[in-house]
Structures are given as C-alpha cells and as structure tokens.
C-alpha positions in Angstrom: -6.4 28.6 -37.0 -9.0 26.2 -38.6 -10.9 23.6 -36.7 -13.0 20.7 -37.9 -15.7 21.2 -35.4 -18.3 23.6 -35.7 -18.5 26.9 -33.2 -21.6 25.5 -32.3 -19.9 22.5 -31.0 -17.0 24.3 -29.3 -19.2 26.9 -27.6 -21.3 24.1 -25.9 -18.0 21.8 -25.2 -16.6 25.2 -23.4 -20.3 25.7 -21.9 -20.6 22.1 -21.2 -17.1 22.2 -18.9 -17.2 25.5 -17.4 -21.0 24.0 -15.7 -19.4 21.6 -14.2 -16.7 23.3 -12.5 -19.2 25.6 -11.6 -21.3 22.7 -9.8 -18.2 21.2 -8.3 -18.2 18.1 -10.4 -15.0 19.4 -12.6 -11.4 19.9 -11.3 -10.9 23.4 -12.4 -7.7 23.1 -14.8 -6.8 23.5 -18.1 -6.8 19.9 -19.3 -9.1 17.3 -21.7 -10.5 15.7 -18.8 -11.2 15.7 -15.2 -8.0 14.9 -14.5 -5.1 17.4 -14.0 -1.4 16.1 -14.8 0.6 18.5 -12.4 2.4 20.0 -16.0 -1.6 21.3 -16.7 -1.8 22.8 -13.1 1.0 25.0 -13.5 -1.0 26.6 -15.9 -2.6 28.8 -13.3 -0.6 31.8 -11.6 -0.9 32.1 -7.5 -3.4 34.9 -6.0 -2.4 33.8 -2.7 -1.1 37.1 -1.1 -3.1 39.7 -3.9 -5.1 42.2 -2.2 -8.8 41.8 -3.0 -8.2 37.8 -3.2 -11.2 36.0 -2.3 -10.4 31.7 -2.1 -14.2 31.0 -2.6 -13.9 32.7 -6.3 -10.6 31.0 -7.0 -11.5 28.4 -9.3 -7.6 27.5 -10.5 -8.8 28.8 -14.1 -6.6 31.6 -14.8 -3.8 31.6 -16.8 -2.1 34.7 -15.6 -2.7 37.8 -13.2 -4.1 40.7 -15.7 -5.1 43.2 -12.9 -1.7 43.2 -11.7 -0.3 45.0 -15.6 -3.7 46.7 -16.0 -3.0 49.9 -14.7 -6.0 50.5 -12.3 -6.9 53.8 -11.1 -9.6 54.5 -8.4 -13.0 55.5 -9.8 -12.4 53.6 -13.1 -14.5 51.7 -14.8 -13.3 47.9 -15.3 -15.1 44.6 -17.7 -13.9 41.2 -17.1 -14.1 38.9 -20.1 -14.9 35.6 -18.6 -14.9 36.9 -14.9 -16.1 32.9 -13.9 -16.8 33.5 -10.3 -15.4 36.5 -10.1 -12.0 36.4 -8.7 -10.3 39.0 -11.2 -13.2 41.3 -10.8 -13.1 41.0 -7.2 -9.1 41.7 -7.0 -9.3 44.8 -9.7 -12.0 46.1 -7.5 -9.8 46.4 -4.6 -7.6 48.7 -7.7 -11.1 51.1 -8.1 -12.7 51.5 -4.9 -15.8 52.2 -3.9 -16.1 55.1 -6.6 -15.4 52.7 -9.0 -17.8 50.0 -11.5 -16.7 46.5 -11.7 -18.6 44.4 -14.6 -18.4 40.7 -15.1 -19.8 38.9 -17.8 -19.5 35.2 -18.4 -21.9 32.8 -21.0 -22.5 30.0 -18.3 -25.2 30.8 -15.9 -23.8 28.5 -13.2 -20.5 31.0 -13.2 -22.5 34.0 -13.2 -24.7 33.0 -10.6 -21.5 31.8 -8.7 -20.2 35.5 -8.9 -23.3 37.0 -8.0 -23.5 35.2 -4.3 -20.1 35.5 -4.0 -20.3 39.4 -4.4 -23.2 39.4 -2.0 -21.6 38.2 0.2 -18.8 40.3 0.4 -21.7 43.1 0.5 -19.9 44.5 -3.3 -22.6 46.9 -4.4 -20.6 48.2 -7.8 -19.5 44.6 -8.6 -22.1 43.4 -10.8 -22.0 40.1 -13.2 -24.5 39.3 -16.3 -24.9 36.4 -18.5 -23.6 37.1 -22.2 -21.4 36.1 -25.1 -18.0 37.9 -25.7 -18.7 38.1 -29.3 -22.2 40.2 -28.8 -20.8 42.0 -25.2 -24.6 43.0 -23.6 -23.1 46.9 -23.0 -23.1 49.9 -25.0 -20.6 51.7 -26.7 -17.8 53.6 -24.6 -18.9 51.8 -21.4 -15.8 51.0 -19.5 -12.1 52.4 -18.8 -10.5 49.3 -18.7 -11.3 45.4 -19.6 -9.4 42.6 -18.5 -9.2 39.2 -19.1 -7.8 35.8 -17.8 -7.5 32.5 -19.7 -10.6 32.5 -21.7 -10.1 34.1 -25.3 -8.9 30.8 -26.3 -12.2 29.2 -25.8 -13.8 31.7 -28.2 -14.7 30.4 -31.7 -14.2 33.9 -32.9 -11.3 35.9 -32.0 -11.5 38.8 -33.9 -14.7 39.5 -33.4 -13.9 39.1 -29.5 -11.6 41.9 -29.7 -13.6 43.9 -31.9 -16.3 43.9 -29.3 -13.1 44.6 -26.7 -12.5 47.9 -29.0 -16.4 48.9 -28.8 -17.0 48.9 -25.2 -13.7 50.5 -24.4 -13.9 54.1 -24.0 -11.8 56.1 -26.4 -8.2 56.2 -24.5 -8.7 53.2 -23.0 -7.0 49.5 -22.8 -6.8 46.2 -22.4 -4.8 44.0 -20.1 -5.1 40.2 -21.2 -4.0 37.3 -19.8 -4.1 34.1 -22.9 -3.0 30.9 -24.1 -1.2 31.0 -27.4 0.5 28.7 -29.0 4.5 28.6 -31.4 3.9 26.7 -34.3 1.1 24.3 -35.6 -0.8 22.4 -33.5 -1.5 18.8 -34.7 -5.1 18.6 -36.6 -6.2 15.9 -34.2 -5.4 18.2 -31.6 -7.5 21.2 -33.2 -10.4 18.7 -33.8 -10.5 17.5 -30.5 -13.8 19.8 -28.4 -12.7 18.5 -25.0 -8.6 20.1 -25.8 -10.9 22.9 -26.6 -12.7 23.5 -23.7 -9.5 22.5 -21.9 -7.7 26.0 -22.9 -5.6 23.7 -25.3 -7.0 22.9 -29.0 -8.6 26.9 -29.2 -4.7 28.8 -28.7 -3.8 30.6 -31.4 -0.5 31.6 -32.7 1.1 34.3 -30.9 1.6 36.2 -33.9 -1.7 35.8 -35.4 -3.3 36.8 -32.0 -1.1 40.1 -31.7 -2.0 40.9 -35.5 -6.0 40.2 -34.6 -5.6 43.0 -31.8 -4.2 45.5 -34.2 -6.3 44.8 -36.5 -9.2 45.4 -34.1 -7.7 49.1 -34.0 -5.7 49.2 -30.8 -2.3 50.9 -30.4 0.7 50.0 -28.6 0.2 45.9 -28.3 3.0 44.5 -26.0 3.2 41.3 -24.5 4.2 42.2 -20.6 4.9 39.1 -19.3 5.4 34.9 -20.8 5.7 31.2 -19.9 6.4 28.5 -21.2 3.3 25.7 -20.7 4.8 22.2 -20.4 1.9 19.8 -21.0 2.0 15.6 -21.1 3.2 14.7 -24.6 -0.1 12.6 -25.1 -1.9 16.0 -25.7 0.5 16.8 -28.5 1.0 13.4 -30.6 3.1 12.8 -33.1 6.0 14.9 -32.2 4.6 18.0 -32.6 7.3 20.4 -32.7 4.1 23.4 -31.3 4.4 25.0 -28.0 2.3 26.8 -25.5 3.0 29.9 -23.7 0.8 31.9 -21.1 1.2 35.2 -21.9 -0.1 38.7 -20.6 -1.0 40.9 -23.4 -2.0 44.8 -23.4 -3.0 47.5 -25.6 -5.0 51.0 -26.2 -7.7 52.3 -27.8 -7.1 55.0 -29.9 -8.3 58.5 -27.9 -9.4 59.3 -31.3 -10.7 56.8 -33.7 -9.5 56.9 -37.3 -13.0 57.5 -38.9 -15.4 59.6 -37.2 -18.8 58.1 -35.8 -21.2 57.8 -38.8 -24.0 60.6 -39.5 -26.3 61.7 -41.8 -26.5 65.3 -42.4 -24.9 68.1 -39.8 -23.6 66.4 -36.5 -26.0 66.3 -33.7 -24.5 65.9 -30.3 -26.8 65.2 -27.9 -26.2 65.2 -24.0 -28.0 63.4 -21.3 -27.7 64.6 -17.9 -28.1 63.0 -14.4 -30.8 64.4 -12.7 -30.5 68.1 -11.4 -31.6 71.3 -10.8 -30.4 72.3 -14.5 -27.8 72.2 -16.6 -26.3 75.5 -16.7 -24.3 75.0 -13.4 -25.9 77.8 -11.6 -28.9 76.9 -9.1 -30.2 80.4 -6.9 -26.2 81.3 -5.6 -25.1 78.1 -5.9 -22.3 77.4 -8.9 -20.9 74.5 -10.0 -17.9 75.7 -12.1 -17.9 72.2 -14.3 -21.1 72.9 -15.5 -20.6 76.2 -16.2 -17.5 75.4 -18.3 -19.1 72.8 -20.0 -22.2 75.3 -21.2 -19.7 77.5 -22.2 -17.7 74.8 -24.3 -21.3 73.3 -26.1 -21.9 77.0 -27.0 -18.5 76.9 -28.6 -19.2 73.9 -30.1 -22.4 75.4 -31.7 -20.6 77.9 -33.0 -18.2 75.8 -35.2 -21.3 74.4 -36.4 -22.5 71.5 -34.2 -25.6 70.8 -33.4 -26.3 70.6 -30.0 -29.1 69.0 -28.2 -29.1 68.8 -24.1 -31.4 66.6 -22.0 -31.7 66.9 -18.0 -33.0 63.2 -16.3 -35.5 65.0 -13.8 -36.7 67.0 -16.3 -36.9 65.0 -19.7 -36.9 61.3 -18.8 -39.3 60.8 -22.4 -35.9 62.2 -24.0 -33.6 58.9 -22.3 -36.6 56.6 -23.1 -36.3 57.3 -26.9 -32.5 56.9 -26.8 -31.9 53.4 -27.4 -28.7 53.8 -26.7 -28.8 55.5 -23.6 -31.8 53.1 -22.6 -29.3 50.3 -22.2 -26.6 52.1 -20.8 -28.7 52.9 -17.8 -29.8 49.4 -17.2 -26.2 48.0 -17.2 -24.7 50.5 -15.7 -27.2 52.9 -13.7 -27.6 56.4 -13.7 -23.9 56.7 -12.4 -23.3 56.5 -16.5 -24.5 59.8 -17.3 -23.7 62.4 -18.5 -23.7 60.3 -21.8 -22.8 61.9 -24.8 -24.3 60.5 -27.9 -24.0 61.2 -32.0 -26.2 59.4 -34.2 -27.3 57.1 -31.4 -23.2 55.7 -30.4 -22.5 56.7 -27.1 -18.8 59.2 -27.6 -18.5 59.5 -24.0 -19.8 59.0 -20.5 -19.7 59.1 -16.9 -18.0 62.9 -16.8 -17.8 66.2 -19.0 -15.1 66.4 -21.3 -12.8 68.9 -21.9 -13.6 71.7 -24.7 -10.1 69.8 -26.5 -11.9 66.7 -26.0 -15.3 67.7 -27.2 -13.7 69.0 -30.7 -11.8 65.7 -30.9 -15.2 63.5 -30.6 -17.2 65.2 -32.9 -13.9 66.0 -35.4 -14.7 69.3 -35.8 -13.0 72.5 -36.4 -11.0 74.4 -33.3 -13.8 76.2 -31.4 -13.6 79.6 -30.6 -13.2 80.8 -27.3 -16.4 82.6 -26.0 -16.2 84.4 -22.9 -18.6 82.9 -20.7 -16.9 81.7 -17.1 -17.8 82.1 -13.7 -18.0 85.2 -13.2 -20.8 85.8 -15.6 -23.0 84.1 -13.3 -23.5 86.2 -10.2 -25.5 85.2 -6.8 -28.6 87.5 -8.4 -28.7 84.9 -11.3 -32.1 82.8 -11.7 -31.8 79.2 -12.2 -31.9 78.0 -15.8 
C-alpha cells in the first residue's frame, strides 16, 4: 500500500483525532468526520455482557473483540497495542488475575491519561498504561506472554515494523491475537491520499493478504484469521465504483519457542541471570529448601559444563550488577521487580519472570544436550549453610 501523504502527516491526523475523542469533542467511530453514518458504527463489536467490561473505557473504537480468541491464562503477561482508554486491557485483565501484568500503551497522551484514571479507579494495581509509539514499543525484549490488539494497526504508517516490534516484546512461545481493518482489492488513490479516511480506520487498511504475509514475514507461525466481516460503508467514501472492500477481521499467530538464528554474541556465550531479591540463589537458606532453585543451580552447572558461560546476580546482594544492565534497567522500570529472574545473553533479555526448564535453557542459548549432573534435593541437607 502507497500513500501520497507523508507518515508524518498520517501520524499527527491519527494523533489529531484520537485527542479529540479523548476530550469528548469526537464521536468515537471509524469515519472521515465527526459524523457516523450507522454503516461506520457497525464497525465496532458489542462488550455489553464481557466480563471485565467497563462503559467508561468504551469508546466505540474497536473493531473486533481480541481477548475473546487470545487464549488468556491467569498469571500471564498481556500488551495492548492501542489500549485507548483501556477497555481491552481492562476485559483481558479479568482473563489474568491478580497474578497477572496488564500493559497498555497508546501515542496520545489524552488516551493514556484516560486509562490511567480509569484504572485508578477501579483500584487495578497491575494494569499499567504508558505513552509510546508501536513502531519503537518502550519495553524490552521478551517482556510479555501475550499482546493484543483492537482496530489500530491500520492507523500505523508502518506495518511491518509494527509487527516486528510485536515479535520482539513477545516472549519466545508466545502470540498474538489481533483484531484489524483490511481491505479486498485496491482502494481508490483519492481514498489512500485522504489523512482524515486515515485516521478514520479507512484510507490506512491493507490488503488482507499483504497483512497476513507482513506477519510471517515478521517471523510468527501458524497465522489464522479466527473470525471476519464484511464492513459496509457509504459509497461516498469509496468513489468511482470502486470494486475494494473492507472486512474486520481477528487475526492470530505464535512466536517461534525457538527463533531461527540464535541471539547475537561475540566470543563464548555468556548467560547471565538476575535474581529477585533473596537470601541466595542456591535454593537452600539454614533448613529451608526451595526445590526450584535448587534445580535450577543444578541445570546452570549443566549448562557450564557444555561450555556456557554462566554469570548469576542476586538483587539484595548486587544491585551495581542490574544498574550496568541496560537491559535489565528498563525492564525493571516498565515492569517492576516482578520481571525477574531475567535471563540475558549479550544484553537481549531470553527469558523472564520464572526459571526455565534445563530443555529450555539448552534451547535459548542453542547449545549442546547438557549432561545430567547429580545434584537434587537431597544433596542439600538441614546441616547445610546458606550460600
């Protein structure tokens, strides 16, 4: 797709709109104007009834329901593309619980602070929105478990790099669930030149196809299209007989568990891993045991023998260790210490949020099958000293 306007242009036409709906001075449909034909309202899919649905974040600006395909499990970690004022985030929160981390991020302040007293007042403490640009998303590598979206890909300039910032912040296993405007067959050039179609989820929808192949292309496996409607607009928006078509569809996909290339280094791979704060990391504090930790000793010392560096950092002990991890730096400030462990190689974040598996470990650093090495529970006996 090829418009005559500049991104520039678009992103402050989208910016422009998006501010006013926020202040209440915009009817909040897809649409060139203020005005929404009753064919434009139908855009929007009914929350009416969805668990977690909050009215005063229901802006009529979605396009689909994406939490309702997105797989949601309690404790997970969830981004919403676009989150406005926060209804999606609100509704997959309901999904992940208190255990869980809800993310919003949206590029009009207006939205964002929206979201934020709308969160505040449902008291939400793991609901949290930030100003940012879905081209450049403001979170580390491997930060969530899921990212959602509703009804605002359209309005980026650039796709692909949208969804290769989608791959990046998705945790290795994890997916997508996307609700989108796309269109069938060209849209008419005045239409594509026209900022307020744009901004109006119109002028910005690409072909299906081309969208489907920009998500593959961005790395992810197993792209279906879960659900689709037709989108009857006025035939003013589409002069000249235009034989192009919208649809609303709902889109998902999965991030390879094991990327094709493995993360960039220089030299012999250093894994490094960041702990929460405790007593130390060996699992065993005076007679108490946590078998986890133990495990996962034994598994790094595995993973040293197969030639891995390993490097280990405990928050109570060596916070100048985090500080020096840029990386890791901003991880914390987005997310909090409920991030950690972190498990970083050549400064990309590989995991985080929870140990992984001995199988998994191998898998993320691409290294040879570790040998087993008989260190369990029952080395560590009540008599054993801490650290």
């Amino acid at each position: 797709m090829t418009n005559t306007l500049s991104d520039a242009a678009l992103r402050q036409s989208v910016r422009d709109k998006y501010a006013a709906v926020a202040r209440g001075e915009a009817l909040s449909c897809c649409g060139p104007d203020n005005s929404c034909e009753t064919e434009i309202e139908m855009i929007g899919d009914a929350y009416d009834g969805v668990d977690g649905y909050v009215s005063a974040a229901d802006l009529r600006l979605g396009c689909g329901l994406p939490v309702e395909h997105a797989g949601l499990a309690l404790g997970q970690r969830v981004l919403d593309l676009g989150a406005g004022a926060g209804l999606d985030a609100f509704v997959a929160r309901r999904v992940v619980g208190d255990s869980g981390q809800v993310f919003g991020v949206d590029f009009t302040p207006g939205m964002v602070e929206k979201a934020r007293q709308n969160a505040a007042a449902l008291g939400y403490t793991n609901v949290r929105f930030e100003c940012g640009d879905i081209e450049a998303l403001p979170f580390p590598d491997a930060a969530v478990d899921v990212v959602i979206s509703n009804c605002v890909l359209n309005l980026v300039p650039d796709k692909a790099q949208a969804f290769a910032e989608t791959a990046r912040v998705l945790r290795p296993g994890g997916h997508f669930c996307i609700s989108d405007v796309v269109s069938r067959g060209e849209l008419p050039a005045s239409t594509r030149a026209s900022a307020e179609l744009y901004a109006g989820c119109v002028a910005g929808a690409l072909d299906q196809d081309d969208y489907l192949a920009l998500l593959a292309d961005a790395g992810f496996d197993g792209v279906e299209v879960v659900t689709e409607r037709p989108i009857a607009l006025p035939t003013d928006l589409l002069p000249g007989g235009a034989e192009a078509s919208l649809f609303s569809i709902t889109v998902r996909g999965t991030r390879p568990a094991t990327d094709a290339a493995p993360p960039a280094t220089t030299g012999a791979t250093t894994l490094r891993v960041y702990d929460p704060p405790q007593c130390c990391s060996t699992g065993v504090c005076g007679p108490d045991v946590d078998p986890a930790l133990v495990q996962f000793a034994a598994d790094l010392v595995a993973l040293q023998a197969s030639g891995v560096a390993v490097e280990r950092f405990n928050l109570a002990q060596q916070p100048e260790a985090f500080v020096a991890e840029p990386s890791v730096v901003q991880a914390v400030n987005v997310v909090g210490t409920s991030v950690l462990p972190l498990l970083v190689i050549g400064g990309r974040i590989v995991s985080h949020g929870r140990y992984p598996s001995r199988a998994e470990l191998a898998s993320i650093v691409c290294a040879d099958p570790m040998p087993v090495i008989g260190l369990g529970v029952a080395n560590f006996g009540p008599g054993s000293s801490c650290c």
